[in-house]
Structures are given as structure tokens and as C-alpha cells.
C-alpha positions as CSV (number, residue, x, y, z in Angstrom):
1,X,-80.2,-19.5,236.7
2,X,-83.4,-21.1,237.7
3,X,-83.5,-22.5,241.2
4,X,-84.2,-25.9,242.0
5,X,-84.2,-28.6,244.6
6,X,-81.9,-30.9,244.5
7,X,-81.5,-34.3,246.8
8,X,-77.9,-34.9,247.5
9,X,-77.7,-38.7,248.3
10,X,-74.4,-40.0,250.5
11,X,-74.5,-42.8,252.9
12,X,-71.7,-41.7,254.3
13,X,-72.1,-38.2,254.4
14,X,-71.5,-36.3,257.7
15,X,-71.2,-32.9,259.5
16,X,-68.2,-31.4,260.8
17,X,-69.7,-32.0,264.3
18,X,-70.4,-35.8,263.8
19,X,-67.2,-36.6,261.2
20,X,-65.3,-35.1,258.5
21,X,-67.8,-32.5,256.6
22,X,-66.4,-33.1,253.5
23,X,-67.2,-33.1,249.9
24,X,-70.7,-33.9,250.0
25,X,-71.5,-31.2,253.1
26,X,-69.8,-28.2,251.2
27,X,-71.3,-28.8,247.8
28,X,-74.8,-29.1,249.5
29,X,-73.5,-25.5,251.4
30,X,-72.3,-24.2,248.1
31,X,-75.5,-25.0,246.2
32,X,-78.0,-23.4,248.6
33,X,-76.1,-20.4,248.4
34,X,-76.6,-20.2,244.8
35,X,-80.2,-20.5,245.7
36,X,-81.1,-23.8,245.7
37,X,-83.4,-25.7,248.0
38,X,-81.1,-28.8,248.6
39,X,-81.6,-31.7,250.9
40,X,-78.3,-33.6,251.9
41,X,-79.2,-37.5,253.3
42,X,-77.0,-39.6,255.5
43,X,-77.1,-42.9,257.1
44,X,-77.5,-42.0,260.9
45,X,-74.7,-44.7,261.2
46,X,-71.6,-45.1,259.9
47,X,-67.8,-46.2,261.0
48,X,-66.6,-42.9,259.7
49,X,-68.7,-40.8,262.2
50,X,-67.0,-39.5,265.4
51,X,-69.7,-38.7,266.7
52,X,-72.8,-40.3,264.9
53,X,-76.4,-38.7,266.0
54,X,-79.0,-39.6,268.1
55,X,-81.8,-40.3,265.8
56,X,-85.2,-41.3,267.7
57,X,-87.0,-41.9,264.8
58,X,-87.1,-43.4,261.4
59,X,-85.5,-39.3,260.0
60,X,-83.9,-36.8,261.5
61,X,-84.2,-33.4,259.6
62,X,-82.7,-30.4,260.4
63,X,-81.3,-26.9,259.1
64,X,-77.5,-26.4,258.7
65,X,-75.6,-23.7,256.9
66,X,-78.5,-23.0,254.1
67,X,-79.4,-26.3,253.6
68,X,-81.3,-29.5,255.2
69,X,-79.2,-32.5,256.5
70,X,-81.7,-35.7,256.5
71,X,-80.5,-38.7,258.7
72,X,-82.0,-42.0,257.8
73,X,-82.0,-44.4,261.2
74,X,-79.9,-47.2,260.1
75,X,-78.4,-50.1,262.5
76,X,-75.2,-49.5,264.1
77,X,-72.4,-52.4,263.2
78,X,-68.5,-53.0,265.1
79,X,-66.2,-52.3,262.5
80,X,-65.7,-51.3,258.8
81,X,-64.9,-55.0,257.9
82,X,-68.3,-56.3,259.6
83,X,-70.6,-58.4,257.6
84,X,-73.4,-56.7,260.1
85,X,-72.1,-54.0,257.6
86,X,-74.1,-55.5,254.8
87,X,-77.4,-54.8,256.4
88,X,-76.7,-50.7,257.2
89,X,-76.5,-50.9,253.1
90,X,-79.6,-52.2,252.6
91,X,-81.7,-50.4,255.7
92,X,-80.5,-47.5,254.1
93,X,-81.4,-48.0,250.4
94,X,-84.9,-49.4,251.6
95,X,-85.7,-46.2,253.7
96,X,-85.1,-44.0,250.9
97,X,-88.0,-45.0,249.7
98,X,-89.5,-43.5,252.8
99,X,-88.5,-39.9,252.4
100,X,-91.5,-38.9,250.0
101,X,-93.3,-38.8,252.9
102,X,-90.5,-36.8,255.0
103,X,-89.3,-34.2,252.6
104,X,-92.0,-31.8,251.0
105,X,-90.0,-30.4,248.6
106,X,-90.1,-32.8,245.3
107,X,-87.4,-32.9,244.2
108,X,-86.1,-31.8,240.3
109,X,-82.4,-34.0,240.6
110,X,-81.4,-36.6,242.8
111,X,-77.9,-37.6,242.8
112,X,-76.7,-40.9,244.3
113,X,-72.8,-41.1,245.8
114,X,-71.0,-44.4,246.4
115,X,-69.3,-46.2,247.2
116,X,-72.0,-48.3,248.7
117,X,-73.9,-49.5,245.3
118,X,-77.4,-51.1,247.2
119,X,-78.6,-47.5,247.7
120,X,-78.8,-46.5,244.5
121,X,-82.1,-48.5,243.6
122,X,-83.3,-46.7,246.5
123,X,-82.8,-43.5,245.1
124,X,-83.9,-44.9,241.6
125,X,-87.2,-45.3,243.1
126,X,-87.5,-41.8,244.1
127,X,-86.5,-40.4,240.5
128,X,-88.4,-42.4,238.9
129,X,-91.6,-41.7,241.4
130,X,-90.9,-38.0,241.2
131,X,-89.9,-38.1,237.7
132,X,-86.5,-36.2,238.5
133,X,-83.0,-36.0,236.8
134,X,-81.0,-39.4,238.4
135,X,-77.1,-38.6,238.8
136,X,-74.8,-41.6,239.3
137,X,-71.5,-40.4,241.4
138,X,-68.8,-42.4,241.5
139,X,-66.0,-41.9,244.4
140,X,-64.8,-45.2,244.6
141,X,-65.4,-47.9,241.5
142,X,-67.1,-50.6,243.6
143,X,-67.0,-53.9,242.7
144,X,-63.6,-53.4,241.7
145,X,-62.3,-52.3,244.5
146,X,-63.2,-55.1,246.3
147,X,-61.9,-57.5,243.6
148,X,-58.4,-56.3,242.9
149,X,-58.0,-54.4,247.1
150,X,-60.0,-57.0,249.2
151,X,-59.4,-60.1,247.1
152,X,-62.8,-61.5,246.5
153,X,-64.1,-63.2,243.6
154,X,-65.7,-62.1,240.9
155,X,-67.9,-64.8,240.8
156,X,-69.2,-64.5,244.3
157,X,-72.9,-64.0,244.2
158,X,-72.6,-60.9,246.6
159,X,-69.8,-59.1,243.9
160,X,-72.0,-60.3,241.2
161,X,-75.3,-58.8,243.0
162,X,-72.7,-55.0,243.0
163,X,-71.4,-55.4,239.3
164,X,-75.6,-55.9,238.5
165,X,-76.3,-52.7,240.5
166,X,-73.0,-51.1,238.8
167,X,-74.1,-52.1,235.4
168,X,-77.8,-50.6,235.8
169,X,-76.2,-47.4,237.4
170,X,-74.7,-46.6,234.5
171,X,-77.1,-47.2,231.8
172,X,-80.2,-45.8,234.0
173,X,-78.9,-42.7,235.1
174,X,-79.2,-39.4,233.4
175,X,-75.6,-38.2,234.4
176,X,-72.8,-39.6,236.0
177,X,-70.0,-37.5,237.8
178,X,-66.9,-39.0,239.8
179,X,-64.0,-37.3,241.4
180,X,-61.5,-39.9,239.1
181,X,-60.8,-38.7,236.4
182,X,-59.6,-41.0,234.1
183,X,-63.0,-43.5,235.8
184,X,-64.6,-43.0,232.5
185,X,-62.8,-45.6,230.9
186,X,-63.4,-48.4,233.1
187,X,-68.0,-46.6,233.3
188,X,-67.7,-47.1,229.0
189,X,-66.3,-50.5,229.3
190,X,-69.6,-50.8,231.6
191,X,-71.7,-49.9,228.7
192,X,-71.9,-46.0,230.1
193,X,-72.4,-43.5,227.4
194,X,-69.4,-41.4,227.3
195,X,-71.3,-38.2,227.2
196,X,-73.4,-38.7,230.1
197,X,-69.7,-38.4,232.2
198,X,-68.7,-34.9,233.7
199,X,-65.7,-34.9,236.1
200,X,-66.2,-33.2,239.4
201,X,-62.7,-33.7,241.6
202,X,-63.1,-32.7,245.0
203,X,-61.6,-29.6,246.5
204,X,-61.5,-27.5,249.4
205,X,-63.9,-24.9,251.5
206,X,-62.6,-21.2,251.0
207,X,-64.8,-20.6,254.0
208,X,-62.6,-23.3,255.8
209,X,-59.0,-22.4,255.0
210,X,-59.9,-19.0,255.8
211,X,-60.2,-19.3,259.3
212,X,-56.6,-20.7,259.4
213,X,-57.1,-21.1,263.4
214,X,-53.3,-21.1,265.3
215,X,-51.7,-24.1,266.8
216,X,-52.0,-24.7,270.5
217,X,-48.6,-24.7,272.0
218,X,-48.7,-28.2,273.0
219,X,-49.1,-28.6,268.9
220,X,-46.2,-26.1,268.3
221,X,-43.9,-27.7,270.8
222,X,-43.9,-30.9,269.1
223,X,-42.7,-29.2,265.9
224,X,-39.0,-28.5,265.1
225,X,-37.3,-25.5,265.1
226,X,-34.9,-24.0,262.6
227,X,-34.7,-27.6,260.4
228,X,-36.1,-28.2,256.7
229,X,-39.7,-29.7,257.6
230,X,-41.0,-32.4,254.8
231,X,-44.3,-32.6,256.3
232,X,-47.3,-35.4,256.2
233,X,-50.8,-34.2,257.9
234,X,-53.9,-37.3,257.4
235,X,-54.3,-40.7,257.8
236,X,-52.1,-43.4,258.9
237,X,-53.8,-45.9,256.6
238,X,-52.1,-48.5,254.8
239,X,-52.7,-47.1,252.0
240,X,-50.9,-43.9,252.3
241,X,-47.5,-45.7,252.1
242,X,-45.5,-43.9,254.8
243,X,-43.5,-46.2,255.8
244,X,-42.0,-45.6,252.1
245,X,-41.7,-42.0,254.1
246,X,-40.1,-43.3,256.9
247,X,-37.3,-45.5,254.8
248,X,-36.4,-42.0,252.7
249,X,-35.8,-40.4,256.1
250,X,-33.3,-43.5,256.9
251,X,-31.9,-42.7,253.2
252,X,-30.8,-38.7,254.2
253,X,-30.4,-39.4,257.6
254,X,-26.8,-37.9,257.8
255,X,-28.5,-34.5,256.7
256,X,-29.5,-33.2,260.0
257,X,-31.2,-29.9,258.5
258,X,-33.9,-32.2,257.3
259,X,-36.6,-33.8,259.4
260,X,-39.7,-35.6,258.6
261,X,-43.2,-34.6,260.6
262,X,-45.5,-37.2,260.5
263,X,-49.5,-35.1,261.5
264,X,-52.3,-37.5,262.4
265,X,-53.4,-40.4,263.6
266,X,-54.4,-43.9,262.2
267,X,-54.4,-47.7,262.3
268,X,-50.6,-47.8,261.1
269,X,-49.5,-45.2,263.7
270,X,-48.0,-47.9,265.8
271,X,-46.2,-49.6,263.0
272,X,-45.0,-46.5,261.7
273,X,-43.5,-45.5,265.3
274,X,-42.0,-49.4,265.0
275,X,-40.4,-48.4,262.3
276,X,-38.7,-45.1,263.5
277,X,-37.8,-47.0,266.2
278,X,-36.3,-50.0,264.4
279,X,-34.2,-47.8,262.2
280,X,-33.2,-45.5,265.0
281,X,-34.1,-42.4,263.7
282,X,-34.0,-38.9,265.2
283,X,-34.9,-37.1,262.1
284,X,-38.7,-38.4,262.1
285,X,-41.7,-36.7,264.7
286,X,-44.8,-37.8,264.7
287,X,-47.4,-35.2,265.6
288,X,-50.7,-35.7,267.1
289,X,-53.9,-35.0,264.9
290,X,-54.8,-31.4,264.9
291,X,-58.9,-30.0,263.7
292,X,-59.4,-29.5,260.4
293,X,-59.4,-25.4,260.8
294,X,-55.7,-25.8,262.1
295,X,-54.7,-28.0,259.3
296,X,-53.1,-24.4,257.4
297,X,-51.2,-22.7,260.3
298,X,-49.6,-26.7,260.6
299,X,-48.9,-26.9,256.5
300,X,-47.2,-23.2,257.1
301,X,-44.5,-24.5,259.3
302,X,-44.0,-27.3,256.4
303,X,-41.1,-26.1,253.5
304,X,-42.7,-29.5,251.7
305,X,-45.3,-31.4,251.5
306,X,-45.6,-35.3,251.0
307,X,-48.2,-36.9,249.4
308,X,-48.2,-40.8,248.9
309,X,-50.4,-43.9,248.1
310,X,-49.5,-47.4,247.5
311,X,-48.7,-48.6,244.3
312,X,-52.2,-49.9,243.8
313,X,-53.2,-50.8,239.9
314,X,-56.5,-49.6,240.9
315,X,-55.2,-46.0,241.3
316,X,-54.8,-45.9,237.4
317,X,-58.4,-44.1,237.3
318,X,-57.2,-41.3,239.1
319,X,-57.5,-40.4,242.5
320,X,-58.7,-37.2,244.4
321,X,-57.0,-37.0,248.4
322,X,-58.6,-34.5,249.8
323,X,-55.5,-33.1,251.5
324,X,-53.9,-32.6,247.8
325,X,-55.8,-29.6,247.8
326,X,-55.4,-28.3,251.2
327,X,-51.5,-29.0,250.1
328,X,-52.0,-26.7,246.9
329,X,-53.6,-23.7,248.8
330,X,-51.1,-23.7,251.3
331,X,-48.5,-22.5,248.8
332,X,-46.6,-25.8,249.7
333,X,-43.8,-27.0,247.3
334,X,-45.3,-30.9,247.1
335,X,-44.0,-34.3,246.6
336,X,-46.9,-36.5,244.7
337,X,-45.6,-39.8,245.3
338,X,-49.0,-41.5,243.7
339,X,-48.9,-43.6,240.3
340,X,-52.8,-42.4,238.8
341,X,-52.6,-43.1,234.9
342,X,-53.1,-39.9,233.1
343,X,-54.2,-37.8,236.3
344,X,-50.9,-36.0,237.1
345,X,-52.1,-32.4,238.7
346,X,-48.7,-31.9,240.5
347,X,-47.3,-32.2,237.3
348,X,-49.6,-30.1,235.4
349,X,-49.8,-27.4,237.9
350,X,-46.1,-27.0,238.1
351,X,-46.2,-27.8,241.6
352,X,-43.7,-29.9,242.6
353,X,-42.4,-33.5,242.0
354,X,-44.2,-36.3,240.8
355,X,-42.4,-39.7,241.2
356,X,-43.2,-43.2,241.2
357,X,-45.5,-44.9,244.4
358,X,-43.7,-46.9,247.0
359,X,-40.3,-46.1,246.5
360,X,-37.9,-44.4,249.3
361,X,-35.1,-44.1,247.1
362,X,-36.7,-41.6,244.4
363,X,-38.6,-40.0,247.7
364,X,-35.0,-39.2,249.5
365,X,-34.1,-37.6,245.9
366,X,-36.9,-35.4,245.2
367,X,-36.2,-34.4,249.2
368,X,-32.6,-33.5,248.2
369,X,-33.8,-31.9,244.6
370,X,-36.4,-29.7,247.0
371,X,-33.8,-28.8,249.5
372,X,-31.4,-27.6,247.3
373,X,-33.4,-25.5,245.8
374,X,-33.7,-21.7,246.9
375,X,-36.3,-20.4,248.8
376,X,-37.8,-18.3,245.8
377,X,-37.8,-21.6,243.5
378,X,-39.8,-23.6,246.1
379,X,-41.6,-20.5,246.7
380,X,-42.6,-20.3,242.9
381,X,-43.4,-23.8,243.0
382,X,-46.3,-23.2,245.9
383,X,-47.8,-20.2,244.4
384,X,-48.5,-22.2,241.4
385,X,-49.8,-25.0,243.6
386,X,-52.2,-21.9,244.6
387,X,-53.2,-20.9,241.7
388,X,-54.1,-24.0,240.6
389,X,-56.1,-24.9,243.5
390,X,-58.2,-21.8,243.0
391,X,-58.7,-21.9,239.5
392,X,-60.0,-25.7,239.6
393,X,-60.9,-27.1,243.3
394,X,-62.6,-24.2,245.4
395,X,-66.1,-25.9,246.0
396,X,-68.0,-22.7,245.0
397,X,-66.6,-23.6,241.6
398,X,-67.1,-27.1,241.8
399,X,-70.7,-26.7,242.9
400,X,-71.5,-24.3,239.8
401,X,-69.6,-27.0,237.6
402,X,-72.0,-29.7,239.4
403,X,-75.2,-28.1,238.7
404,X,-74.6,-27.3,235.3
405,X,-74.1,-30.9,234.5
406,X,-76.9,-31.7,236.8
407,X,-78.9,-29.4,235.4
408,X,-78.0,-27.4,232.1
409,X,-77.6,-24.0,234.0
410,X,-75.1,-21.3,232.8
């Protein structure tokens, strides 16, 4: 395999020290150790960094696990929902233009991530001035999303502006990957070739799950002892449709071997504890948030795991949770509660139960169906959870599956 050097581009892209890690951060990990010189760039501000860095000048390079992380200095705005927002996107796509004379290595791909479209004429320029592979990746399909999730026109000149951008994404670039699976349908309808599309879902770090750290006690006290656990460990977000959760507990309530753990924290938190509390439940806990490496000693103490979005049409591309994996390698019996068109992996795998979005009725029953079964049935179902999750979602895999898209490797 010849080695190259590769530009990962991701606005929102982050270390586990300043936010999540995530996909972008292990692929760049996974690359260099196939022996690749990657660069992985960043906006030095974001709302989804904990802890965003201090960047005194225009970059901030340094060395991480294999590969460089590049910080572009970008301004700072309140919230997610800021139009001050607006002006991050477009400090950052400008300032790409400004990393020829930052970076030495020139590079021989440059991949652009949204969802943030403005960016990608930044990195445009740079393929175009290096005369290097461009690779579109889609994560979420903006302007869609904000059409049919945050209500906007159409016809309003900024969504018009995105579509623009969209459009030229997919007709300029060489390649374009996304996470969705089923997103091709909606890129050809864009006037994408359909052979320029390779799907790349997202997955979990082997590195990660294997350092399975224990639960502190205060964590373990908060847990139940000797019940069935369905278990829930991520956001509070809207759209994970918990309270859908919640109204299934209300549904088996008279079972008392069953209780609900809710892991995590979130802007529906409170609401969700409203809820509990409206209904007068004892057979819900909420758990604080836990670090990532605990994540599999807290899905161990789970006998399911719950999975849910809301019932979204915009789903019907596919979607790719990242805790869906770390559900599957846990060996987790799961409960998919997501409608994504022709993206059914609980299904496929053999998994667990698929059912339909936003309905507590067919949640309580695929609670019951689980429960009922014995332990080496819902065992059967987790190892093939496993399996699955090796075969298709480890990120050394996905990495190797990246690059020879990216690049025509073997």
C-alpha cells in the first residue's frame, strides 16, 4: 500500500481532552498507523467542545497519537442556535486557505466533513491548488435538515446559498462518503454520480472499549441491584425520544423485576425527571454521565439496551448513533426503536428488536418479549450484536474501507 498524506477536514472535530474524540479523531489515528502522514483540522471553537483550546495564533499544530491535530482560530459564539454562529462557518472555510503556508506536507487527498457546507469551498481551494483527490463527507444532509428539523424556507437566500454549496459538493468532488446509508438517494437526486458514493458508517475504537475502566462506587450505587435493567447511556436530546422510554416504563410498571436506567445528561434531563415525577414512578433512575472508557463496565450491568430517535421523516436516509455500536460490542440484547428506511442493522445482525419510533406501547412489548426470554436467548442475541460490530464498525476496518475509496489501495 503506498503511503500518503491525507488532510482530514472537520469543523467540528475534537480530542478526547477538549470534547468527544469521535469519528473523525480515530480514523485520523487509524490511518497513521497504516502509515499515513495525516493532518486532522478543527475549528478552535465550537459549542460541542468541553474544553475548546487556547489558540494564540491564527493555527495551532500539534502531535497526537500518530498524527497532527491542526486548530484553525475561529471566533467564539453563545450557543448552537446563535446567528454569531454563521460567522465561525465562514472564518473557518476562509482560513483553510491559509494552511498551505502552515502544513508542509502537500497533501495527495483532502476530505471535507459536514455538516457545516461554507467550508467546503475552502477546502476546494486547497485541492484544487495542490491538485489533490477532493472527498465530500456527508454526516448530516444540510440544507435539509434545516428545512424539514428547523423549519426554514427553502427559498430563504441563506438555505439557497447551502443547497448551491450542496449542489457543487457533489458534482466537484472526486468521492463522496457518508455514514447514512441509504443518503445516496437523496446525493443522485442532487445530480451526484452514483459511483462516486462509498458508505463509511461510523464505529467504535477497539483501543477504547478495551480499556473497559470500572465504575466508581458513587456510579455503582446509583444502579439497582438484583432487577431486569433496560438501560439508556447518551444524550438527553430531544431527539432521542425518551420520554417514549419513560411512558413504556408507566406501561409495565406493575412488573417490579423491571427498571429503567436512564445514563447521561442533556437539555431534556429536567423534563424527563418531570416526567418520572408526573407519573409517579419508582421503576425509572436516572444516572449521572459517566467517561467514555466507563461507558462498557455501565452497559455490563444492563440485560438490554434501548436505542431511540424521534420519528423524524429525515431519518429515512439512515442514521449512524454512535452508541449503536458501543451497544453491539457490549454483547447487549438491543431495542432499535429508530424508523431509518432500508438501514435496519438490529435487524440484520440478529440483534434484538426493531420497532417503530415514538411509540411506548410496542417499547413496553419488546421489554416484555426480552424479559421473557431466557438468559441464553438474550445471550445469543448479544453475541451476534458482537459479531456484527467487529466484522463491520471497528474503525481499523473502517479506516482501511476509507482509504481505499479515497485512494484505490488494496
Amino acid at each position: 500500500m503506498t503511503k500518503k498524506t491525507i488532510w482530514l477536514i472537520n469543523q467540528y472535530a475534537s480530542t478526547p481532552e477538549t470534547g468527544m474524540g469521535g469519528r473523525h479523531y480515530y480514523l485520523a489515528r487509524e490511518l497513521a498507523k497504516q502509515g499515513h502522514k495525516v493532518y486532522l483540522i478543527a475549528a478552535s471553537y465550537t459549542h460541542l467542545l468541553r474544553h475548546p483550546p487556547s489558540v494564540e495564533q491564527a493555527y495551532k499544530t500539534h502531535l497526537i497519537e500518530g498524527f497532527s491535530f491542526v486548530w484553525v482560530k475561529v471566533p467564539s459564539y453563545p450557543e448552537a442556535h446563535s446567528k454569531k454562529r454563521i460567522f465561525n462557518w465562514f472564518a473557518f472555510a476562509w482560513k483553510l486557505r491559509g494552511l498551505k503556508n502552515v502544513i508542509a506536507d502537500s497533501p495527495d487527498a483532502v476530505l471535507y466533513s459536514s455538516p457545516s457546507l461554507v467550508g467546503f469551498l475552502g477546502a476546494r481551494y486547497l485541492a484544487r491548488y495542490y491538485k489533490a483527490r477532493l472527498a465530500f463527507e456527508v454526516r448530516d444532509i444540510w440544507p435539509l435538515t434545516l428545512v424539514e428539523l428547523g423549519g426554514y424556507s427553502p427559498r430563504h437566500p441563506f438555505i439557497r446559498f447551502l443547497q448551491w454549496v450542496e449542489d457543487k459538493a457533489y458534482r466537484e468532488a472526486d468521492f463522496v462518503f457518508s455514514n447514512l446509508k441509504n443518503s445516496v438517494d437523496h446525493m443522485v437526486e442532487r445530480g451526484m454520480e452514483q459511483a462516486k458514493f462509498s458508505w463509511v458508517a461510523n464505529g467504535f475504537s477497539m483501543d477504547e472499549v478495551a480499556q473497559k475502566q470500572g465504575l466508581s462506587s458513587a456510579t455503582s450505587e446509583q444502579l439497582p441491584d438484583g432487577k431486569f435493567v433496560v438501560g439508556y447511556a447518551g444524550t438527553f436530546g430531544l431527539a432521542n425520544a425518551l420520554d417514549s422510554l419513560i411512558l413504556a416504563a408507566d406501561i409495565i410498571k406493575n412488573n417490579t423485576d423491571i427498571v429503567i436506567v436512564l445514563v447521561g445528561d442533556g437539555k431534556e434531563k429536567e423534563a424527563l425527571e418531570r416526567l418520572v415525577e408526573e407519573k409517579k414512578l419508582s421503576n425509572v433512575r436516572f444516572v449521572n454521565a459517566i467517561p467514555k472508557v466507563q461507558v462498557q463496565s455501565m452497559l455490563n450491568r444492563f440485560d438490554v439496551c434501548f436505542i431511540g430517535l424521534t420519528g423524524d421523516p429525515l431519518f429515512r436516509f439512515g442514521v449512524s448513533p454512535n452508541k449503536l455500536f458501543d451497544y453491539f460490542y457490549s454483547g447487549k440484547p438491543i431495542i432499535y426503536a429508530i424508523e431509518s428506511g432500508a438501514y435496519t442493522p438490529v435487524t440484520d445482525s440478529q440483534s434484538g428488536i426493531q420497532i417503530p419510533a415514538e411509540n411506548p406501547e410496542a417499547i413496553a412489548e419488546a421489554i416484555m418479549k426480552l424479559y421473557k426470554m431466557s438468559t441464553s436467548e438474550r445471550e445469543d442475541l448479544g453475541n451476534n450484536g458482537r459479531r456484527y460490530a467487529l466484522e463491520n464498525h471497528e474503525y481499523a476496518s473502517l479506516a482501511k474501507k476509507l482509504t481505499q475509496a479515497l485512494l484505490g489501495d488494496k
